[in-house]
PyMOL Python script that loads the backbone (N, CA, C, O; Angstrom):
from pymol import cmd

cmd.read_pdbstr("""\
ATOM      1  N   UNK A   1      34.710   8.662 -44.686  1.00  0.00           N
ATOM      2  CA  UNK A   1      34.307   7.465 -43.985  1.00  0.00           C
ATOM      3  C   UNK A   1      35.055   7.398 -42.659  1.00  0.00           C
ATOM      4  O   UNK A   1      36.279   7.427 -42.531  1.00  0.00           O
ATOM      5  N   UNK A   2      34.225   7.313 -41.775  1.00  0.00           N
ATOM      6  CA  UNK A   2      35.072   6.824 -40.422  1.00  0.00           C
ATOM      7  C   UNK A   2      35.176   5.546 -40.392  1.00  0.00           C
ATOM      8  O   UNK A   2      34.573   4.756 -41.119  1.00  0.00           O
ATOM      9  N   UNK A   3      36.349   5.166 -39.105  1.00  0.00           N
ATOM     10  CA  UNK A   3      37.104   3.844 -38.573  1.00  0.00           C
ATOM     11  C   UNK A   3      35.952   2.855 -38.099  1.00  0.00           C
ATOM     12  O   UNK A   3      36.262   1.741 -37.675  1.00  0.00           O
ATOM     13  N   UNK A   4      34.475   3.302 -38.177  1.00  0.00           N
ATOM     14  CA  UNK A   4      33.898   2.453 -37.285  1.00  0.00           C
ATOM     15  C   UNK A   4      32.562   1.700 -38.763  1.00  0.00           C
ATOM     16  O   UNK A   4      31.596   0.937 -38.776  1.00  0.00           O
ATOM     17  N   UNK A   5      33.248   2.426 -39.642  1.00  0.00           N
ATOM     18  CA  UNK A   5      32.581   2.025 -40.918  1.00  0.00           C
ATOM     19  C   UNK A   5      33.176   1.213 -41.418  1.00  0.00           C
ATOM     20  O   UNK A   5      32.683   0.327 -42.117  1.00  0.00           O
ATOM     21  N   UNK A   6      34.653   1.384 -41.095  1.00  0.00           N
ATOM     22  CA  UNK A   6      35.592   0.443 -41.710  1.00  0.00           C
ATOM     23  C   UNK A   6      35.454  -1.113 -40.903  1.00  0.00           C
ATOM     24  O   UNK A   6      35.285  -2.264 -41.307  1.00  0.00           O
ATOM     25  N   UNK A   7      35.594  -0.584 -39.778  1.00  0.00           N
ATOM     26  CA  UNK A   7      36.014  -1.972 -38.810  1.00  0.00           C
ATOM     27  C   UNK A   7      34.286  -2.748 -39.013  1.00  0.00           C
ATOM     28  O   UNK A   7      34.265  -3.948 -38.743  1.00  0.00           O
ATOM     29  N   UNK A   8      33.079  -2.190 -39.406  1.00  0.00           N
ATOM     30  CA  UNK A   8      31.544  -2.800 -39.332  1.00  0.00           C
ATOM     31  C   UNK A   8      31.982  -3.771 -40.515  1.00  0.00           C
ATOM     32  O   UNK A   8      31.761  -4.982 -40.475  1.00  0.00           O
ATOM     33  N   UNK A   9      32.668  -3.085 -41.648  1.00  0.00           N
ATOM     34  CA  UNK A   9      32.370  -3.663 -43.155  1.00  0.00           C
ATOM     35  C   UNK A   9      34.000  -3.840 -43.445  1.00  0.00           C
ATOM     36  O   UNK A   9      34.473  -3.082 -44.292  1.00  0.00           O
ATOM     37  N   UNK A  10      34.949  -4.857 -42.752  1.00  0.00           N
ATOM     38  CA  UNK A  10      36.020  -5.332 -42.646  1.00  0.00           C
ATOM     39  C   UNK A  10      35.807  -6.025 -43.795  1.00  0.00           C
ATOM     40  O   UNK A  10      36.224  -5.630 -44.884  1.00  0.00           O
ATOM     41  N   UNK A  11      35.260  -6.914 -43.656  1.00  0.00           N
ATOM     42  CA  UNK A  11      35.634  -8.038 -44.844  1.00  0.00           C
ATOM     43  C   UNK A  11      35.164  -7.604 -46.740  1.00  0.00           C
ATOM     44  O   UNK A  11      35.304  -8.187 -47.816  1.00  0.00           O
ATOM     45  N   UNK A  12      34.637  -6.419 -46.338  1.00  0.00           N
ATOM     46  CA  UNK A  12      34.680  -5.825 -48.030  1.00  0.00           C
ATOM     47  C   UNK A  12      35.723  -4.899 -47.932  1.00  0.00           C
ATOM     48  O   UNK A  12      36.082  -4.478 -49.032  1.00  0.00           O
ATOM     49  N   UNK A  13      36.447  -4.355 -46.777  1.00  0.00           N
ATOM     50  CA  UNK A  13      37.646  -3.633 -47.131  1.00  0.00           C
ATOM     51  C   UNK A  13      39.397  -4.275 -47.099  1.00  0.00           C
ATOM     52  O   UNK A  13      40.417  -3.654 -47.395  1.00  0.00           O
ATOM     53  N   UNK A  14      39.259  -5.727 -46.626  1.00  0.00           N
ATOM     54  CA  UNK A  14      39.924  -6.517 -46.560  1.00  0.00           C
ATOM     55  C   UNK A  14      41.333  -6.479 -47.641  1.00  0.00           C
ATOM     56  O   UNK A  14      42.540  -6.313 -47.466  1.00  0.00           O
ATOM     57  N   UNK A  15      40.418  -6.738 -48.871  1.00  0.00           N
ATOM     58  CA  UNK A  15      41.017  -6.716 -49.884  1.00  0.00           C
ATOM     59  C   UNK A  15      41.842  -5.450 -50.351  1.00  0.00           C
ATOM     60  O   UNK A  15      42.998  -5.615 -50.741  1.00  0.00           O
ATOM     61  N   UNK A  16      41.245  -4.122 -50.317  1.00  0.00           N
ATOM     62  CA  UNK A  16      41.925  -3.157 -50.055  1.00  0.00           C
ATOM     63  C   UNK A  16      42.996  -2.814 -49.514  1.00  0.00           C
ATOM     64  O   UNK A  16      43.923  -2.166 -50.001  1.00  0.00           O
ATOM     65  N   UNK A  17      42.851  -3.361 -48.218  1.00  0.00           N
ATOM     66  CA  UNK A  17      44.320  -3.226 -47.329  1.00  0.00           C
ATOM     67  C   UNK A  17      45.193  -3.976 -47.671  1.00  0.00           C
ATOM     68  O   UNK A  17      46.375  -3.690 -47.482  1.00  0.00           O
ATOM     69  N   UNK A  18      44.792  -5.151 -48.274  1.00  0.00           N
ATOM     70  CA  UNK A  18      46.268  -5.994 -48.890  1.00  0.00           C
ATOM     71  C   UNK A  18      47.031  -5.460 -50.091  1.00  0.00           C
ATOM     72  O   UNK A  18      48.222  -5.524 -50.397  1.00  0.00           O
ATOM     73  N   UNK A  19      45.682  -4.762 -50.834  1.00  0.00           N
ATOM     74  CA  UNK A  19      46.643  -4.363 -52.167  1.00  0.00           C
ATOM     75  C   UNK A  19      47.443  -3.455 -51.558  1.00  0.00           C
ATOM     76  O   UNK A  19      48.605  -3.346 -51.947  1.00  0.00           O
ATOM     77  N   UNK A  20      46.806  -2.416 -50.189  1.00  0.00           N
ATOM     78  CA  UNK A  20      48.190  -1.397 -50.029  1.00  0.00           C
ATOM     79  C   UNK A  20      49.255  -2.054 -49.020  1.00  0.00           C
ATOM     80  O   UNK A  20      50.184  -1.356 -48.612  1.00  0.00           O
ATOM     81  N   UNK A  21      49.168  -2.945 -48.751  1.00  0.00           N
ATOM     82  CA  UNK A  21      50.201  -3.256 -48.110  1.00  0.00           C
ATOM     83  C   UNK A  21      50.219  -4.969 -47.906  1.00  0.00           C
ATOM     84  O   UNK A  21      49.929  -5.740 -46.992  1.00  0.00           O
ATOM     85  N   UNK A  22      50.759  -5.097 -49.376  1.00  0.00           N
ATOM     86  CA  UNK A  22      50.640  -6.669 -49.492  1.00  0.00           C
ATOM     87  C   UNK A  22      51.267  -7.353 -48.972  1.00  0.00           C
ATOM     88  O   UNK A  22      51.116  -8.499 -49.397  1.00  0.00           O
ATOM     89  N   UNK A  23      52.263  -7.232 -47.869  1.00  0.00           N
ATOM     90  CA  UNK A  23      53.029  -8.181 -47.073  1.00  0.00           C
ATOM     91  C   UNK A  23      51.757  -9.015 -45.764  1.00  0.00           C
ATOM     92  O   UNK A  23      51.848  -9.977 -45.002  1.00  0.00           O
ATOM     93  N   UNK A  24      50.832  -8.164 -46.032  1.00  0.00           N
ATOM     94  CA  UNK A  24      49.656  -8.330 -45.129  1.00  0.00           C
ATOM     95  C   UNK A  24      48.772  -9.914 -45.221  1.00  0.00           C
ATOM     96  O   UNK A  24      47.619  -9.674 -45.580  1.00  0.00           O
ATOM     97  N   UNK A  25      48.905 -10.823 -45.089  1.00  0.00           N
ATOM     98  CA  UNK A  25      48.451 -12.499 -44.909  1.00  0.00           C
ATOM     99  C   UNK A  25      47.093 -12.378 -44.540  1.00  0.00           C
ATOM    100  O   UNK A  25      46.757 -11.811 -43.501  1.00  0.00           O
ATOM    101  N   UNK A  26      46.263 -12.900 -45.369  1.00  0.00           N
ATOM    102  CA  UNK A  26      44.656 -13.350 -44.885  1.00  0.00           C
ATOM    103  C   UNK A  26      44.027 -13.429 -43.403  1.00  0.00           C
ATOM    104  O   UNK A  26      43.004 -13.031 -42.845  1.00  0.00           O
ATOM    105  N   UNK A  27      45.334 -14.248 -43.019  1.00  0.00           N
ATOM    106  CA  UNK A  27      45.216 -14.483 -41.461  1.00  0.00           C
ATOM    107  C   UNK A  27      45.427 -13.527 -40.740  1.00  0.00           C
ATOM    108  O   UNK A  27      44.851 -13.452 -39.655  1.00  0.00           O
ATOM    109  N   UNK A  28      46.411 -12.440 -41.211  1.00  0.00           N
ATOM    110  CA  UNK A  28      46.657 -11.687 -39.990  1.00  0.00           C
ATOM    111  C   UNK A  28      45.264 -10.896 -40.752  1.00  0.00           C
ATOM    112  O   UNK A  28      44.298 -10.983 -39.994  1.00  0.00           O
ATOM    113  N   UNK A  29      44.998 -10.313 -41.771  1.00  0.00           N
ATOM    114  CA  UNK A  29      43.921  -9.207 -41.735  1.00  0.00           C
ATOM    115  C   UNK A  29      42.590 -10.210 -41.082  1.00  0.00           C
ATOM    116  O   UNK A  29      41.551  -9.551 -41.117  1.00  0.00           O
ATOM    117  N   UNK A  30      42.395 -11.468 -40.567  1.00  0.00           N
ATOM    118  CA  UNK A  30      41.395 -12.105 -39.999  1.00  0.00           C
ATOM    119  C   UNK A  30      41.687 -12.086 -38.551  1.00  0.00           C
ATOM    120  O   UNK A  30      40.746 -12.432 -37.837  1.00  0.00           O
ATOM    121  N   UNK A  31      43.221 -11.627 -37.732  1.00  0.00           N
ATOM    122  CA  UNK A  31      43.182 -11.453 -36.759  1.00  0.00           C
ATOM    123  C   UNK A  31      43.236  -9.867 -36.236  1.00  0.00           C
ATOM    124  O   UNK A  31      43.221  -9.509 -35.058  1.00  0.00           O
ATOM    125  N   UNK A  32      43.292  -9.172 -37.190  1.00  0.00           N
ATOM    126  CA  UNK A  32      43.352  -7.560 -37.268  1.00  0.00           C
ATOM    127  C   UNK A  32      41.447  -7.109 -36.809  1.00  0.00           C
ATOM    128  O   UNK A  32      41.011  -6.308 -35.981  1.00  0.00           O
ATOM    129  N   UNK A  33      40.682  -8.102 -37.842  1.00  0.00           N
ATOM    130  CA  UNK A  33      39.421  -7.549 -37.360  1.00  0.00           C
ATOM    131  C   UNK A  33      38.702  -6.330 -37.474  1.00  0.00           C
ATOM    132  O   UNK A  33      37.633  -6.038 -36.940  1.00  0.00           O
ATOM    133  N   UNK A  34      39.540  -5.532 -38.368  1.00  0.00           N
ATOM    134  CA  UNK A  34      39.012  -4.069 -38.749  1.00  0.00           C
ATOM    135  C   UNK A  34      39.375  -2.894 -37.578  1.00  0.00           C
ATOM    136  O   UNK A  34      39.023  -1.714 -37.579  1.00  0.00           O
ATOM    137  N   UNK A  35      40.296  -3.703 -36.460  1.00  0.00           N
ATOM    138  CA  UNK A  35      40.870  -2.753 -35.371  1.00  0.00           C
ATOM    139  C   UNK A  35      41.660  -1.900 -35.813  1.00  0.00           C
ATOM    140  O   UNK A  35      42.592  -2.331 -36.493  1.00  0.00           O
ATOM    141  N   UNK A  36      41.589  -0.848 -35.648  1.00  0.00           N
ATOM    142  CA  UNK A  36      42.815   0.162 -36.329  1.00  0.00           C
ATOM    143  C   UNK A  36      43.703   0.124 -35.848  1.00  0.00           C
ATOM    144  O   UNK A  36      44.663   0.178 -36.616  1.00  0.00           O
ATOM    145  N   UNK A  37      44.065   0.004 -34.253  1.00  0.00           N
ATOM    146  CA  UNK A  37      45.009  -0.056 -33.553  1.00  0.00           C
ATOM    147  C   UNK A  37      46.472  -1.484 -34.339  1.00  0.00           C
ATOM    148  O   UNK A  37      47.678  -1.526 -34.583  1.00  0.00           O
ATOM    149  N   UNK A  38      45.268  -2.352 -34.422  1.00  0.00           N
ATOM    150  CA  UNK A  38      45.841  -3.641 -34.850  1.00  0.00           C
ATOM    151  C   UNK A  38      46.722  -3.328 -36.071  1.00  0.00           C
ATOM    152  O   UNK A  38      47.895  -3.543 -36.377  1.00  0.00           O
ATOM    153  N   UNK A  39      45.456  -2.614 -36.749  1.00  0.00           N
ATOM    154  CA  UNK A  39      46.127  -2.715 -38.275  1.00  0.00           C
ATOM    155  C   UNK A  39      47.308  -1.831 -38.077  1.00  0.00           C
ATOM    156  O   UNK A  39      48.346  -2.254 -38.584  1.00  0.00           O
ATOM    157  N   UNK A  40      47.381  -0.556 -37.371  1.00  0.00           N
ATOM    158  CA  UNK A  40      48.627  -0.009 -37.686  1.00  0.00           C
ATOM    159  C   UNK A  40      50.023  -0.672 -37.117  1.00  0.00           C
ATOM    160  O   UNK A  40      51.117  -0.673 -37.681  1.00  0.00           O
ATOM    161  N   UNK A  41      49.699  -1.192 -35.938  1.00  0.00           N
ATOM    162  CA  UNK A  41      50.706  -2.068 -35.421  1.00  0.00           C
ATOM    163  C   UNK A  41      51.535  -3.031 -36.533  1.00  0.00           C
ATOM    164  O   UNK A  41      52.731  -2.869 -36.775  1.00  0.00           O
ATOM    165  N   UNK A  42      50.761  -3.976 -37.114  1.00  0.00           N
ATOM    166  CA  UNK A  42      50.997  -4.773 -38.038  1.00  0.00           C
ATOM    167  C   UNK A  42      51.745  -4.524 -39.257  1.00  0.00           C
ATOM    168  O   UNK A  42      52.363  -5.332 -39.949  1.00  0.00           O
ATOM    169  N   UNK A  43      51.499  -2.558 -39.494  1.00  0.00           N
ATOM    170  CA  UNK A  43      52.043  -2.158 -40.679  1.00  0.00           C
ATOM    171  C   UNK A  43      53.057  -2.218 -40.547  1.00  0.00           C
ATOM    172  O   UNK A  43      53.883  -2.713 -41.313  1.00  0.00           O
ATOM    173  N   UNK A  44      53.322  -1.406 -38.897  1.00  0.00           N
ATOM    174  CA  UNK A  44      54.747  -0.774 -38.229  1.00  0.00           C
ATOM    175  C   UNK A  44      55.321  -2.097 -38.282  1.00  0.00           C
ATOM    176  O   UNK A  44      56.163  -2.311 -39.155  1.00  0.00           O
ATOM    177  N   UNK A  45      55.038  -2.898 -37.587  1.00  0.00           N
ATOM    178  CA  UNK A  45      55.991  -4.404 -37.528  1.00  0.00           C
ATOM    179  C   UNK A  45      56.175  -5.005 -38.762  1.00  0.00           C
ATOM    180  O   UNK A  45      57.355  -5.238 -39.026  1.00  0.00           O
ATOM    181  N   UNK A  46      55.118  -5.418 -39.842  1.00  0.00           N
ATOM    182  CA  UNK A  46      55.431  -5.663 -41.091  1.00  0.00           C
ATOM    183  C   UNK A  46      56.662  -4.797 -42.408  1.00  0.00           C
ATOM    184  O   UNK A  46      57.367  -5.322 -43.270  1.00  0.00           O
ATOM    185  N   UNK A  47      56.498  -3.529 -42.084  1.00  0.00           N
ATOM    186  CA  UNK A  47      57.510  -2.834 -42.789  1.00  0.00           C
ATOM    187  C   UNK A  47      58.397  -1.876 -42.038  1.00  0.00           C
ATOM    188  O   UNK A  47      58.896  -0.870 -42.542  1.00  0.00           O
ATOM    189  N   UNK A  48      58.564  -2.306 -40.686  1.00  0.00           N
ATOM    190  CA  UNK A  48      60.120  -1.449 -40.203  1.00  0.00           C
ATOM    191  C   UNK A  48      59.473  -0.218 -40.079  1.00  0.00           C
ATOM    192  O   UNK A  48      60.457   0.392 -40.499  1.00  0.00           O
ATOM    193  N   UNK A  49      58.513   0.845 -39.822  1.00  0.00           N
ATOM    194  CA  UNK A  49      57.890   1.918 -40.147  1.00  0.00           C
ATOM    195  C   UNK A  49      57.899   2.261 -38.025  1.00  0.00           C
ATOM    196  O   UNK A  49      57.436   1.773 -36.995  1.00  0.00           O
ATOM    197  N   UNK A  50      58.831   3.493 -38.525  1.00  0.00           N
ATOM    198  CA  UNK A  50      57.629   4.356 -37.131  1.00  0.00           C
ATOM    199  C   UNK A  50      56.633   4.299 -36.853  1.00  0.00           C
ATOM    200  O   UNK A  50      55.894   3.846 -37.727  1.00  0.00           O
ATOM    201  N   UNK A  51      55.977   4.699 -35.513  1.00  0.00           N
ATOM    202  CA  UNK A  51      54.592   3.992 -35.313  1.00  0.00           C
ATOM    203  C   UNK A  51      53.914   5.626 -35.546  1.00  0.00           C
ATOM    204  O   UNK A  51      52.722   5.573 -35.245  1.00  0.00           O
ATOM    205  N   UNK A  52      54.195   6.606 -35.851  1.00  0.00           N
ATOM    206  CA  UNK A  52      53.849   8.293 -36.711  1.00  0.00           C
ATOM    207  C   UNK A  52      53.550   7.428 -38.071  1.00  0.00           C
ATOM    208  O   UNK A  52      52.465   7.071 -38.528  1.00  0.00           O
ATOM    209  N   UNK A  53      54.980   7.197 -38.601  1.00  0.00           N
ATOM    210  CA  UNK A  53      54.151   6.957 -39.849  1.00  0.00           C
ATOM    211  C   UNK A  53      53.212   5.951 -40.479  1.00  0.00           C
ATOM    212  O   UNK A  53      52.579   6.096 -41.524  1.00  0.00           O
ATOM    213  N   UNK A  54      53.235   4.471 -39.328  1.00  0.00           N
ATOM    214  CA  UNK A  54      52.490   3.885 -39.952  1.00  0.00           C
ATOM    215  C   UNK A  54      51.053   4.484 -39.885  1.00  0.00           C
ATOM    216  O   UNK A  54      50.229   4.096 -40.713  1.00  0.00           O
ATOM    217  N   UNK A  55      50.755   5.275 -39.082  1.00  0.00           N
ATOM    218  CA  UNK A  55      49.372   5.969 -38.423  1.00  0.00           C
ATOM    219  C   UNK A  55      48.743   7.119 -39.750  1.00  0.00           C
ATOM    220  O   UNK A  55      47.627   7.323 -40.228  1.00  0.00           O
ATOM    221  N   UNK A  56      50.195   7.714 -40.006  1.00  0.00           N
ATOM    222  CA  UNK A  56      49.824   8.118 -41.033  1.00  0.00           C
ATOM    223  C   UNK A  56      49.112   7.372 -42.433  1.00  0.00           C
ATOM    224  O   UNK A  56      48.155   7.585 -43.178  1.00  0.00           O
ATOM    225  N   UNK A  57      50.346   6.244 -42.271  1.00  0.00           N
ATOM    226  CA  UNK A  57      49.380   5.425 -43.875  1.00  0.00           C
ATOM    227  C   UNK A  57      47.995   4.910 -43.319  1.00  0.00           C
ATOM    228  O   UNK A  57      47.119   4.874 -44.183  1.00  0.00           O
ATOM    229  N   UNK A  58      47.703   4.598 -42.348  1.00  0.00           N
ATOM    230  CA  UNK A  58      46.424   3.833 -42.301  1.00  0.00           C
ATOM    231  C   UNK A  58      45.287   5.563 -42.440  1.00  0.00           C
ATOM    232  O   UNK A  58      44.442   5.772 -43.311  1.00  0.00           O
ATOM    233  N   UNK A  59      45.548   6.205 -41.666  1.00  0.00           N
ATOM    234  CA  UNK A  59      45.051   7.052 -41.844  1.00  0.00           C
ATOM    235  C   UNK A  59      44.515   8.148 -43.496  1.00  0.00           C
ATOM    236  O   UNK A  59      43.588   8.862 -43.877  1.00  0.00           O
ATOM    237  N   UNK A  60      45.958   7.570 -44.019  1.00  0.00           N
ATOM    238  CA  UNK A  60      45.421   8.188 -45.918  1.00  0.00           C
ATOM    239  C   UNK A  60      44.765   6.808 -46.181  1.00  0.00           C
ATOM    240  O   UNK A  60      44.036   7.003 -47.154  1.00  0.00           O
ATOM    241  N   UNK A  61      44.642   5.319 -45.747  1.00  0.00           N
ATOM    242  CA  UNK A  61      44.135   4.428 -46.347  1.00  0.00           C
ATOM    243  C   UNK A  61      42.496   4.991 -45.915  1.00  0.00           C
ATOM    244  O   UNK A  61      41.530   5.147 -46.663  1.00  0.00           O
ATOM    245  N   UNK A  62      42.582   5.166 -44.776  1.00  0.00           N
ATOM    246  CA  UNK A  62      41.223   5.690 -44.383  1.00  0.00           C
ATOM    247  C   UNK A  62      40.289   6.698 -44.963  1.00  0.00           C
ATOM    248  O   UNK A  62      39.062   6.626 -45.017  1.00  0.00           O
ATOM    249  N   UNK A  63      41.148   7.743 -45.427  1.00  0.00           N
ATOM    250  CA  UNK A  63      40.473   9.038 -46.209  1.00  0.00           C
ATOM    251  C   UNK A  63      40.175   8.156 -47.646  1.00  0.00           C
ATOM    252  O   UNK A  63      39.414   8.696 -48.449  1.00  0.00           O
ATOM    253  N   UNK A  64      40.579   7.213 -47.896  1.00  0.00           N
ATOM    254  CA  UNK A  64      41.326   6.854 -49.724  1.00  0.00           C
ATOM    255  C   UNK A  64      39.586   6.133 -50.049  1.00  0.00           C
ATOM    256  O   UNK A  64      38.959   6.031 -51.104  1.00  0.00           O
ATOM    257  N   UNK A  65      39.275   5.782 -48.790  1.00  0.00           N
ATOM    258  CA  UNK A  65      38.045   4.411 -48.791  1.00  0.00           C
ATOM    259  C   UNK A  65      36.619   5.197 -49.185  1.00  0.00           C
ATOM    260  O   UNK A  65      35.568   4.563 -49.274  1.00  0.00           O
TER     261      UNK A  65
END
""", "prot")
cmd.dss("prot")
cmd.show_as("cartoon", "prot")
cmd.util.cbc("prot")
cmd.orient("prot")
């Protein structure tokens, strides 16, 4: 699946991204918007993470979908 499948059909993958990274708030995945850019930012700032590796997790979240 590509990023542009993800970001069309956000709000059925919504839930997904919280279970992997449940520090993640309704609101922010409603201001994230299915942007990838966003979402990895958010990871990196939410868990202290290099911005390599948060790229990496969104990226296995991406293959995972």
């Amino acid at each position: 699946m590509n990023w542009n499948q993800v970001e069309g059909n956000w709000k059925q993958f919504k839930g997904k991204a919280q279970e992997k990274w449940g520090k993640l708030t309704d609101d922010e995945l409603d201001v994230i918007e299915g942007k990838r850019e966003r979402l990895v930012g958010k990871v990196q700032e939410l868990y202290g993470k290099a911005r390599e590796e948060a790229e990496k997790e969104v990226s296995e979240f991406e293959k995972g979908l």
